[in-house]
C-alpha positions in Angstrom: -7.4 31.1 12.5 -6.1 28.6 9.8 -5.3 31.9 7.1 -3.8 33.8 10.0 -1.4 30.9 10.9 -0.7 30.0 7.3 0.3 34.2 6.8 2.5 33.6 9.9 3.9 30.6 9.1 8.0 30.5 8.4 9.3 27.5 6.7 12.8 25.8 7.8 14.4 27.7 4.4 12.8 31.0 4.1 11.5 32.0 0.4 14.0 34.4 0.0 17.0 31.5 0.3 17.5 29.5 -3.0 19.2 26.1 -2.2 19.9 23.0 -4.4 16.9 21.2 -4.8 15.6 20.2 -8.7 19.1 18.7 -9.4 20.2 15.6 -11.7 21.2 13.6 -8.1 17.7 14.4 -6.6 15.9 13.3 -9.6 18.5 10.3 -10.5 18.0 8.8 -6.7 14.8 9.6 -6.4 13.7 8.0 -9.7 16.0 4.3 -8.7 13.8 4.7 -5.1 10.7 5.2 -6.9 11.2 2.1 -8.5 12.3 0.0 -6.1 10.1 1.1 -3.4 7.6 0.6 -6.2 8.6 -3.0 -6.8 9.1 -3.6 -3.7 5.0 -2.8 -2.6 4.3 -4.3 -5.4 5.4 -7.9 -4.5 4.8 -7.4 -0.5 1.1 -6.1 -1.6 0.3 -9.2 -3.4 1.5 -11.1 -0.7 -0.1 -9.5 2.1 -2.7 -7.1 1.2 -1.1 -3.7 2.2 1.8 -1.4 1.5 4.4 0.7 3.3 4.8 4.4 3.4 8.2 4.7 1.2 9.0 9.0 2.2 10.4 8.2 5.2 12.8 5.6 4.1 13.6 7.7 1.3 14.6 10.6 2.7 16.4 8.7 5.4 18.8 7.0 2.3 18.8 10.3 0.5 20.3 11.8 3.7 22.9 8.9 3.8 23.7 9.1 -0.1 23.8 12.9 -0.1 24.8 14.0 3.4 26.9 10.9 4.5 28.6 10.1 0.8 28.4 13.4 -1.5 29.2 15.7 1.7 26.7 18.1 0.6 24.2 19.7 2.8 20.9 20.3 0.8 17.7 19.8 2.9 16.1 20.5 -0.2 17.1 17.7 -2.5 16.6 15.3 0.3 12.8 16.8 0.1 12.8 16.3 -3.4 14.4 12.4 -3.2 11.5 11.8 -1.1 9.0 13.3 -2.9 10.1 11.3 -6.2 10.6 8.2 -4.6 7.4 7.9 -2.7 5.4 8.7 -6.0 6.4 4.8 -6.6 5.2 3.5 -3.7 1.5 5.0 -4.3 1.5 4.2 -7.5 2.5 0.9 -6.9 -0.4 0.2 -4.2 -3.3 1.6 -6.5 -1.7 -0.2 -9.3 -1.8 -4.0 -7.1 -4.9 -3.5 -5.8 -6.6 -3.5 -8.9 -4.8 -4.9 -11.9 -3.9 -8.7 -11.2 -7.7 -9.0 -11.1 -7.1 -9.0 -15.1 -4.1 -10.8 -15.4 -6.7 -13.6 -13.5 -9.8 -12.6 -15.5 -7.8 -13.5 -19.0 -6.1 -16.5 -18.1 -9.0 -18.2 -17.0 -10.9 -16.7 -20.7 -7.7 -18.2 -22.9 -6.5 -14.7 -23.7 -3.3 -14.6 -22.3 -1.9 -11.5 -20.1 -2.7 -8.0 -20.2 -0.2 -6.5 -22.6 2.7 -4.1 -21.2 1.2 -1.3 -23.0 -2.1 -1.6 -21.9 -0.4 -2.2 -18.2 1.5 1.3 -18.6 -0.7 3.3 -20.1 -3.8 3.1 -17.5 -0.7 3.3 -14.6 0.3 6.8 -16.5 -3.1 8.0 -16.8 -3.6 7.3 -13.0 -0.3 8.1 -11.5 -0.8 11.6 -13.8 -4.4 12.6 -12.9 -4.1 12.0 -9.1 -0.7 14.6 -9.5 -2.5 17.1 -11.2 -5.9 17.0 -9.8 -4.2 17.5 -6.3 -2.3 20.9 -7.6 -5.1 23.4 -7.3 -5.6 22.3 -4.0 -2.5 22.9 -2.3 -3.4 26.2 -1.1 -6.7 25.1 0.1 -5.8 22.5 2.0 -1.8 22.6 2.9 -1.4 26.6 3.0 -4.6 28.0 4.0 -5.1 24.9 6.6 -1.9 24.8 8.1 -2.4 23.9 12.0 -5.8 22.4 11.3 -5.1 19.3 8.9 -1.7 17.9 10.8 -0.9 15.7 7.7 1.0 13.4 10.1 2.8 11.4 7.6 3.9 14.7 5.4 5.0 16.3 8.7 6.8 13.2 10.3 8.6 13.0 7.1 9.8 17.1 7.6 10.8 16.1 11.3 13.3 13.6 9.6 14.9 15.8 7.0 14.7 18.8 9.9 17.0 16.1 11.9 19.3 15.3 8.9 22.6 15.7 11.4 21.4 11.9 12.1 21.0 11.0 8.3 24.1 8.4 8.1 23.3 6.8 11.2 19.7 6.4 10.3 20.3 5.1 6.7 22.9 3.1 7.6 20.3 1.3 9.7 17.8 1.1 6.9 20.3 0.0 4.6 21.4 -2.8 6.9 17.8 -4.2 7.0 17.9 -3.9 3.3 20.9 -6.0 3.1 19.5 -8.6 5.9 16.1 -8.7 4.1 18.1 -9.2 0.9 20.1 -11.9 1.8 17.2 -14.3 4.5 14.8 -14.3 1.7 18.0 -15.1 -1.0 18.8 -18.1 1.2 15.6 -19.4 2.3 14.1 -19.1 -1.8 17.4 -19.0 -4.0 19.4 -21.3 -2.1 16.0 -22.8 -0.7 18.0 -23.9 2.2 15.1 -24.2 4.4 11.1 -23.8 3.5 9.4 -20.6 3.7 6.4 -21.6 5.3 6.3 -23.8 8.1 3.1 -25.3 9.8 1.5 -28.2 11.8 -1.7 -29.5 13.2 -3.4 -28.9 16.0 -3.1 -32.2 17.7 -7.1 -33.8 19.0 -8.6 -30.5 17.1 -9.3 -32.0 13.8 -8.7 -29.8 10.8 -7.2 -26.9 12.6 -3.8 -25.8 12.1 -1.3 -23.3 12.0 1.7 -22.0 10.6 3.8 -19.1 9.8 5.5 -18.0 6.4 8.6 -16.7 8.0 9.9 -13.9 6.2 11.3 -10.6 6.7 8.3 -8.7 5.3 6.1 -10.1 7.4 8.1 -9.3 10.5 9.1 -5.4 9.4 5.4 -5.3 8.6 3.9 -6.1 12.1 6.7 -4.0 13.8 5.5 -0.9 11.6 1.7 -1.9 11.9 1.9 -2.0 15.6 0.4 -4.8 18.1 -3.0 -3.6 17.7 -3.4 -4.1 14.0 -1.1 -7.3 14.0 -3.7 -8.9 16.9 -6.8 -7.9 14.3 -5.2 -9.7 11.8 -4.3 -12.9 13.4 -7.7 -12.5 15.4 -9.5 -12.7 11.7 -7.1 -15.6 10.9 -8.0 -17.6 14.5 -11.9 -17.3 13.3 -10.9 -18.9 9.9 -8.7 -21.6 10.8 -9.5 -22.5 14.7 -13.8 -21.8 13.9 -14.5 -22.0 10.2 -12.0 -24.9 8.7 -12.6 -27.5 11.6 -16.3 -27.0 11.5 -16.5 -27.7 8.1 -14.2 -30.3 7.8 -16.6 -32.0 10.7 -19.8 -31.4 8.6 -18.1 -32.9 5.4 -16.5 -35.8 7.7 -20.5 -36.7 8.2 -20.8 -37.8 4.4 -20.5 -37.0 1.0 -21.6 -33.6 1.1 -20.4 -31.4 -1.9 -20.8 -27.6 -1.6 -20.5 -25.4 -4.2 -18.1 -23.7 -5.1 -15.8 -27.1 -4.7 -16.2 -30.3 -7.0 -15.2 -32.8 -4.8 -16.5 -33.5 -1.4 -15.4 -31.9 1.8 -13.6 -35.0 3.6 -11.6 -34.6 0.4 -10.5 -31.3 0.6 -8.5 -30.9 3.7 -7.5 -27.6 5.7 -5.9 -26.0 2.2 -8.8 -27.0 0.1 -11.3 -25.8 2.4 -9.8 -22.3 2.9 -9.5 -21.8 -0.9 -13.0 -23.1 -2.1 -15.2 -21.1 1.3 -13.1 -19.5 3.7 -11.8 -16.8 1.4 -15.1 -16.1 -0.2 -16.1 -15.1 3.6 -13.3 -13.5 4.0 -13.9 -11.7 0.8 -17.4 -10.6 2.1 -15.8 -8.9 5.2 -13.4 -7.0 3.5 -15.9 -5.7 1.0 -18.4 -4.6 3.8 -15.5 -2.9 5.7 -14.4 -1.1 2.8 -17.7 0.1 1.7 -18.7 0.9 5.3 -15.3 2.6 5.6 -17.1 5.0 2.9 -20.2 4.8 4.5 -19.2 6.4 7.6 -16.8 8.6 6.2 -19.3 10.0 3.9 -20.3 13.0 6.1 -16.8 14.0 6.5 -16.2 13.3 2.7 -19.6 15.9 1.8 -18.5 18.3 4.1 -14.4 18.1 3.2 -15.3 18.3 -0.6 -17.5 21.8 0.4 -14.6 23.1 2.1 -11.7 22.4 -0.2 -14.4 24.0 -3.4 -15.1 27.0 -1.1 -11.4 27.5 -0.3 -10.3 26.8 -3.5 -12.6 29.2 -5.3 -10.9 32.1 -2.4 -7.8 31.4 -3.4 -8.2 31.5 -7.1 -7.4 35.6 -6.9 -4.2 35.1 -4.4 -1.4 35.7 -6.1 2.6 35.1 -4.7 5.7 35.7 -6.6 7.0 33.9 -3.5 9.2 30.7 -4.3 7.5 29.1 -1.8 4.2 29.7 -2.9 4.5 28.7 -6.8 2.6 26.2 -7.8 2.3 24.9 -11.9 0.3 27.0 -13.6 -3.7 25.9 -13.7 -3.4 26.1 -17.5 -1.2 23.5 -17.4 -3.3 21.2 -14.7 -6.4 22.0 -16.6 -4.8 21.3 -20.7 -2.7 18.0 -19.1 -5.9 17.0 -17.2 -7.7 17.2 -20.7 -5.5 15.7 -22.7 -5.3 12.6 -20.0 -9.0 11.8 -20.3 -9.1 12.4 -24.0 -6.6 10.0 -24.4 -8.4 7.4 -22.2 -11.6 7.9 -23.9 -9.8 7.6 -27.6 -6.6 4.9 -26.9 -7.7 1.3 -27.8 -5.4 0.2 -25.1 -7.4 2.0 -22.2 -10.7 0.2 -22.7 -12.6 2.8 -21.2 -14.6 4.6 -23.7 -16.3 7.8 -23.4 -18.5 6.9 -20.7 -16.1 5.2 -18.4 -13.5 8.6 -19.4 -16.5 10.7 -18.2 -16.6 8.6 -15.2 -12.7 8.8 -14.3 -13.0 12.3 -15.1 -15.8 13.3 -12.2 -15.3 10.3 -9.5 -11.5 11.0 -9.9 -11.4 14.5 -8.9 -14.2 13.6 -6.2 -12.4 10.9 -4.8 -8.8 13.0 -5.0 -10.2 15.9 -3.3 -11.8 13.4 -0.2 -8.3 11.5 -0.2 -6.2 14.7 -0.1 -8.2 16.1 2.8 -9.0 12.6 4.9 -5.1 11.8 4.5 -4.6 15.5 6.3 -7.3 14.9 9.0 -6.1 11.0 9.9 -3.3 10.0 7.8 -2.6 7.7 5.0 -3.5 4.8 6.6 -6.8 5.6 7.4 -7.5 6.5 3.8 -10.1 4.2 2.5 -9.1 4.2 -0.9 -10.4 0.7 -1.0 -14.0 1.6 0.0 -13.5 4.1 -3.6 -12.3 2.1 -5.5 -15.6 -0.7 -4.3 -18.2 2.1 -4.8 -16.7 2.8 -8.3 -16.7 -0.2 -9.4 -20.3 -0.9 -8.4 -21.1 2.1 -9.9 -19.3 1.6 -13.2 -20.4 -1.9 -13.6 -24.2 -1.2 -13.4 -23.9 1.4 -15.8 -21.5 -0.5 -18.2 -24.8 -3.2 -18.0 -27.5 -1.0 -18.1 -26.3 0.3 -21.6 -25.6 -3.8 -22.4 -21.5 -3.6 -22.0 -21.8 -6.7 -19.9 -19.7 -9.2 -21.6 -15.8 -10.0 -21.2 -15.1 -6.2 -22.5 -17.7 -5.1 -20.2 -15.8 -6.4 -17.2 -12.1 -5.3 -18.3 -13.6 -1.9 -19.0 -15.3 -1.3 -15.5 -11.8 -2.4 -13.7 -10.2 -0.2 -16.2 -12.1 2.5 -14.6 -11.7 1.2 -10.8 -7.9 1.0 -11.6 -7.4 4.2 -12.4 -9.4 5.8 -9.5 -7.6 3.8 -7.0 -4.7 5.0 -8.2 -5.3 8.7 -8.8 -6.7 8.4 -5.2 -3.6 6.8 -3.7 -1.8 9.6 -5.7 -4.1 12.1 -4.3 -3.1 11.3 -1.0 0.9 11.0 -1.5 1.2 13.9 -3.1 -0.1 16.0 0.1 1.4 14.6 2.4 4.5 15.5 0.7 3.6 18.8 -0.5 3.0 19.2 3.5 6.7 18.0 4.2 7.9 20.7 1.5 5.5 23.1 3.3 7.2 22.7 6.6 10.8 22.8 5.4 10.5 25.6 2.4 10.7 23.6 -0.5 8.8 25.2 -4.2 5.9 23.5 -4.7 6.3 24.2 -8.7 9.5 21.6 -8.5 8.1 19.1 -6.0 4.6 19.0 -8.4 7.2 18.1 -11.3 9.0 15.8 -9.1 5.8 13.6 -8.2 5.4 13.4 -12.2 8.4 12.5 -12.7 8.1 9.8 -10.0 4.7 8.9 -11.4 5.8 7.7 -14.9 9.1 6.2 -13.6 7.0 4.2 -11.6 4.4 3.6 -14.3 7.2 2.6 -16.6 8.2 -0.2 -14.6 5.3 -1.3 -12.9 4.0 -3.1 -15.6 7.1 -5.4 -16.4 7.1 -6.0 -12.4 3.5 -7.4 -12.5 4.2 -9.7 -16.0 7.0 -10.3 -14.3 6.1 -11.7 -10.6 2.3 -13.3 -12.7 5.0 -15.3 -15.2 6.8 -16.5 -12.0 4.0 -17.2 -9.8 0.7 -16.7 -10.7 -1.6 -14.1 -9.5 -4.0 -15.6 -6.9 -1.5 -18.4 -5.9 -0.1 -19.1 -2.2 3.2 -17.2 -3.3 1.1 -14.2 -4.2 -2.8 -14.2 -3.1 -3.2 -10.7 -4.6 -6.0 -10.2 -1.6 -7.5 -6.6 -3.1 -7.3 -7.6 -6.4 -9.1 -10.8 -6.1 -11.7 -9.0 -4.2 -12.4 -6.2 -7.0 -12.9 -9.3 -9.7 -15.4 -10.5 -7.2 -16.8 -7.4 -6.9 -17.0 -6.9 -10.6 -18.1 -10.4 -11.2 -20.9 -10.4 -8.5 -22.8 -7.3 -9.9 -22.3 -8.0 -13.5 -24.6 -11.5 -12.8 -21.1 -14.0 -12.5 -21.7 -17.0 -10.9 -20.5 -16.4 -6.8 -21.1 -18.4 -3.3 -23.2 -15.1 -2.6 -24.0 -17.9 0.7 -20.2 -17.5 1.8 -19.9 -13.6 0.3 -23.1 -12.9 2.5 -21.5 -14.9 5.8 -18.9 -12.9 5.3 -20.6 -9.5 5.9 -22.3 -11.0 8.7 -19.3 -11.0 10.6 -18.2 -7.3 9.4 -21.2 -6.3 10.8 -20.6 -8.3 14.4 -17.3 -7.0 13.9 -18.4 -3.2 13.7 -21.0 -3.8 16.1 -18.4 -4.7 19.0 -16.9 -1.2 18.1 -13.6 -3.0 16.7 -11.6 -2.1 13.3 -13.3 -4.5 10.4 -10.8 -3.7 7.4 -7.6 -5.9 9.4 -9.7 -8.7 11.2 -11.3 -9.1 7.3 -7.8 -9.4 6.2 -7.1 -11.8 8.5 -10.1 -14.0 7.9 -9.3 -13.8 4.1 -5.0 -14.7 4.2 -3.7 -17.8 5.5 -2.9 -17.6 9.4 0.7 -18.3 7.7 0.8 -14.8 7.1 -0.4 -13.3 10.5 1.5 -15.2 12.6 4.6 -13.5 12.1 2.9 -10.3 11.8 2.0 -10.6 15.1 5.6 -11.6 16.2 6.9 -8.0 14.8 3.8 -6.4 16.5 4.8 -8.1 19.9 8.4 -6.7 19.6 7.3 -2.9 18.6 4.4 -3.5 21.5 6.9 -3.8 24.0 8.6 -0.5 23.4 4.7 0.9 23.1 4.5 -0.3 26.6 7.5 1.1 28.1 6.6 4.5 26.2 3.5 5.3 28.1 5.0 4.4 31.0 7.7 6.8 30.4 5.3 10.2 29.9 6.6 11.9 33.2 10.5 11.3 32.0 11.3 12.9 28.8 14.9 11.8 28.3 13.4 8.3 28.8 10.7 9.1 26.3 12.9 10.6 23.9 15.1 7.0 24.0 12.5 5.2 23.4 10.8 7.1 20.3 13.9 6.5 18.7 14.2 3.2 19.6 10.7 3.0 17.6 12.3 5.4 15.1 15.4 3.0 14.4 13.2 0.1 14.3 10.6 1.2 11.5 13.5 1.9 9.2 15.5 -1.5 10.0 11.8 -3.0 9.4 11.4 -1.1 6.0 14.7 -2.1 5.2 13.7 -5.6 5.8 10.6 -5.4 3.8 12.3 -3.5 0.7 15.2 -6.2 0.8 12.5 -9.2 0.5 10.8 -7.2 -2.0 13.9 -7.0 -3.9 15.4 -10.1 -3.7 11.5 -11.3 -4.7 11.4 -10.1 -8.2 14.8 -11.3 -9.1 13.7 -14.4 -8.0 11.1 -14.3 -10.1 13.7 -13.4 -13.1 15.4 -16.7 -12.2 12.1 -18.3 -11.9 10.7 -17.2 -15.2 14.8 -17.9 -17.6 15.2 -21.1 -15.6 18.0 -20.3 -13.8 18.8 -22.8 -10.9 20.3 -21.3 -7.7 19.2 -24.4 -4.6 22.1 -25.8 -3.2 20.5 -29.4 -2.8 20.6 -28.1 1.2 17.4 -28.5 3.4 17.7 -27.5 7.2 14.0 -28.1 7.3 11.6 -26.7 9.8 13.7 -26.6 12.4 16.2 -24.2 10.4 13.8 -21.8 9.3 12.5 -21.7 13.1 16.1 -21.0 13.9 16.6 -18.5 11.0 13.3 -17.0 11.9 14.7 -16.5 15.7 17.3 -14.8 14.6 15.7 -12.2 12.4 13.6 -11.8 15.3 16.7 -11.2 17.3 18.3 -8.3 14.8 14.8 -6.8 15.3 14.9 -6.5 18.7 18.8 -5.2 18.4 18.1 -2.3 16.3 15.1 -1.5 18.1 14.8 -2.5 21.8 18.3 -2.9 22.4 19.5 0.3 20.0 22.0 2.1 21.8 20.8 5.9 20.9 23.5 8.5 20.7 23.0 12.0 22.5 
């Protein structure tokens, strides 16, 4: 049924109609939005653990740029701006999750900081492999599977540029959060006119607390995330600082009792001291049992998805098209640029990989970009457990790096080496479907978008690395400015099975509540989060979930009226692009701060509004939330 509706199938621009779509303004813009959305992941995934979805935004300022400024009308070149530009985002989130864990792993050994090149070069070899290993799959999955995988981010992201009439509008309101984001976070940490975080103690509840870090991230995060998610999180937080903290601040209160991993005894240590020394090694547990349970249960889906997408791919190998929208690159080039990628790997000094770990990359990376190509069309990206791969990989890697006696300091940067470039070819993996799927639905040429998502891949790579040396020089990777949750978790991971020295008593804790967790039938990935960040962090989360839960509400009671239901998706619609706006403003205005940070340059005004100003700042950002969303007044 699939093959008959993928023979049937007529794209927005039919195969015989050439457009404007590989030009010098789609790859210019999409190249400057594959590095900011790049940069801007990069700095809201070290804060809180997880990334946005940059094609929608993308195509939304493409529209606005090209539509709105240039006058032109080229659904095709928006396809392509979004198909560049969301290369940076993925690369970006596989690049976070995995890398600081070195940056942390060398300053605590006295060597320094991963070098740029190093940085770039296992980016490149990741950002390149999960491109190409996708390619011969394309047919499989996208052409051959049309109506049975949905790829629900890949075709939301065609319903956008299908609506491109609305393209100003809509990136005017993205660019508006952008500029709102931009400015908040310029005032609260350039002019530091009032503090970030604010917080206070629960009064006759000894050791608990709470606070909120409020920030325009954080909001735009919980409005795009949803109520559900945003209640997980702060749920997981509530166990930490309401449970855990006051519990053991009331043993320690009892004595001198030291536990390991601290130095100094508990009474000592306060709320902060407790959470950094035990809560986030239980954390840590949860999170590492979700993700590899994540795997766990997917695993049937992942044998029997990898059997299909073989068995399709080997049908397809004899199918032929000299239509444009059936030209893919040539395998010849997939297969001689996948070879010379791993043969690099395995020969460059600065990918510390070997043969061994290049023979590794080689055979989990195609694995893992086939499963991630095929889950991403059955459930979408975010239900992707790229985390979970990246886990198993590098318990895989680092038992056979110390079987064969590679346990030492190079032992440990090579098997994260490894891990790095998996999660990113499997973030890759996933990106480049769903936007093969979007050029799928609107007639783009696969040939040119495949270029495109290289193109975007090595922009990205390019600048990733002076973004992470960058925010690490400022801040610190693993401080309260950036926790680096993932990353922190993979060095424990790494650490753990190559004999390190861990609280395997807190680590295990930790897994006892995943599994409580997944036994009450609830999500354990976001509650583990939770449990692992400061509350600071889900507090406001939850405040953008409350405000996108209230149109959530009013939608499902609004099934039986369709203008009403109409409204009110693109109320929704308006508000997740104010809210990435917000995000990729803070994300910004972040790493220029952390220029200023690392030259020196002053910008505080000696002005402090306190707590009460940032509550009243933070009500306000609240308030444009709600305008551009609840309130937006949507045009017929």
């Amino acid at each position: 049924m699939s093959n008959n509706n993928s023979q049937e199938f007529k794209p927005f621009i039919p195969a015989d109609k050439v457009l404007p779509e590989f030009t010098m303004t789609s790859i210019i813009l999409g190249v400057l939005l594959a590095i900011i959305f790049g940069a801007a992941n990069a700095y809201l995934g070290l804060r809180v653990g997880m990334t946005i979805s940059a094609s929608i935004p993308a195509a939304v300022i493409s529209m606005g740029i090209i539509r709105g400024i240039m006058k032109k009308e080229s659904i095709l070149e928006n396809n392509m701006v979004q198909t560049i530009g969301s290369a940076g985002e993925s690369l970006a989130a596989g690049a976070i999750f995995t890398l600081p864990a070195m940056f942390i792993w060398m300053k605590e050994w006295g060597m320094g900081t991963p070098s740029i090149l190093e940085i770039t070069a296992i980016a490149l070899c990741g950002g390149i492999l999960g491109t190409l290993f996708m390619i011969p799959l394309r047919k499989a999955l996208i052409v051959k599977e049309h109506g049975v995988l949905p790829y629900p981010e890949g075709t939301a992201c065609a319903e956008v540029l299908l609506a491109g009439e609305e393209g100003g509008e809509k990136a005017a309101v993205t660019f508006t959060g952008l500029a709102i984001g931009a400015l908040y976070k310029f005032i609260a940490d350039g002019f530091k006119m009032f503090p970030g975080e604010i917080e206070m103690e629960i009064p006759g509840y000894k050791g608990a607390a709470i606070g909120a870090d409020v920030y325009p991230a954080l909001l735009g995060v919980g409005f795009i995330i949803g109520p559900k998610i945003s209640a997980y999180m702060l749920a997981g937080a509530v166990i930490g600082w309401f449970a855990f903290i006051p519990l053991i601040l009331n043993i320690g209160s009892l004595g001198d009792v030291i536990m390991y991993p601290a130095t100094d005894p508990i009474g000592t240590l306060g709320y902060w001291g407790v959470w950094n020394n035990y809560i986030r090694y239980v954390g840590a547990g949860a999170v590492a049992f979700g993700g590899i349970f994540s795997l766990l249960k997917s695993l049937p889906l992942i044998i029997s998805t990898f059997k299909d997408a073989m068995k399709d791919l080997g049908s397809t190998k004899g199918e032929h098209s000299t239509a444009r929208t059936d030209q893919d690159l040539p395998l010849t080039v997939v297969i001689v640029g996948s070879l010379a990628v791993v043969l690099a790997m395995m020969m460059l000094p600065f990918v510390p990989v070997g043969l061994g770990g290049g023979i590794l990359i080689a055979v989990f990376g195609f694995f893992f970009a086939t499963v991630s190509s095929r889950i991403v069309g059955l459930v979408g990206s975010s239900s992707n457990p790229v985390s979970g791969m990246t886990i198993a990989t590098l318990i895989i890697t680092a038992i056979a790096f110390k079987a064969s006696g590679n346990d030492g300091h190079e032992g440990m940067i090579a098997t994260l080496t490894v891990g790095a470039i998996i999660c990113i070819i499997a973030a890759m993996a996933g990106d480049t479907s769903q936007d093969l799927k979007t050029g799928f639905l609107v007639g783009a040429t696969p040939r040119k978008q495949q270029i495109g998502e290289l193109i975007g891949a090595v922009a990205a790579a390019l600048a990733i690395g002076y973004v992470l040396i960058l925010l690490n020089n400022a801040w610190g990777f693993g401080s309260t400015e950036l926790p680096a949750p993932q990353a922190t978790l993979m060095r424990l991971v790494v650490e753990g099975v190559m004999g390190g020295s861990l609280p395997w008593s807190l680590v295990f804790t930790g897994v006892g509540i995943g599994i409580a967790i997944e036994l009450l039938g609830l999500p354990v990935l976001p509650i583990a989060i939770g449990l692992y960040l400061p509350i600071h962090l889900s507090t406001p989360i939850m405040v953008g979930g409350v405000v996108r839960g209230f149109l959530d509400k009013k939608l499902s009671k609004a099934e039986n009226n369709i203008s009403e239901e109409m409204s009110i998706k693109n109320k929704i619609e308006s508000g997740i692009l104010y809210a990435s706006g917000l995000i990729a403003g803070e994300g910004l205005i972040g790493i220029l701060l952390a220029v200023f940070a690392v030259v020196g340059f002053k910008t505080a005004l000696g002005i402090d509004l306190g707590a009460i100003g940032a509550l009243l700042f933070f009500v306000a950002l609240v308030y444009s939330l709600i305008h551009f969303s609840v309130f937006r007044k949507i045009k017929k």
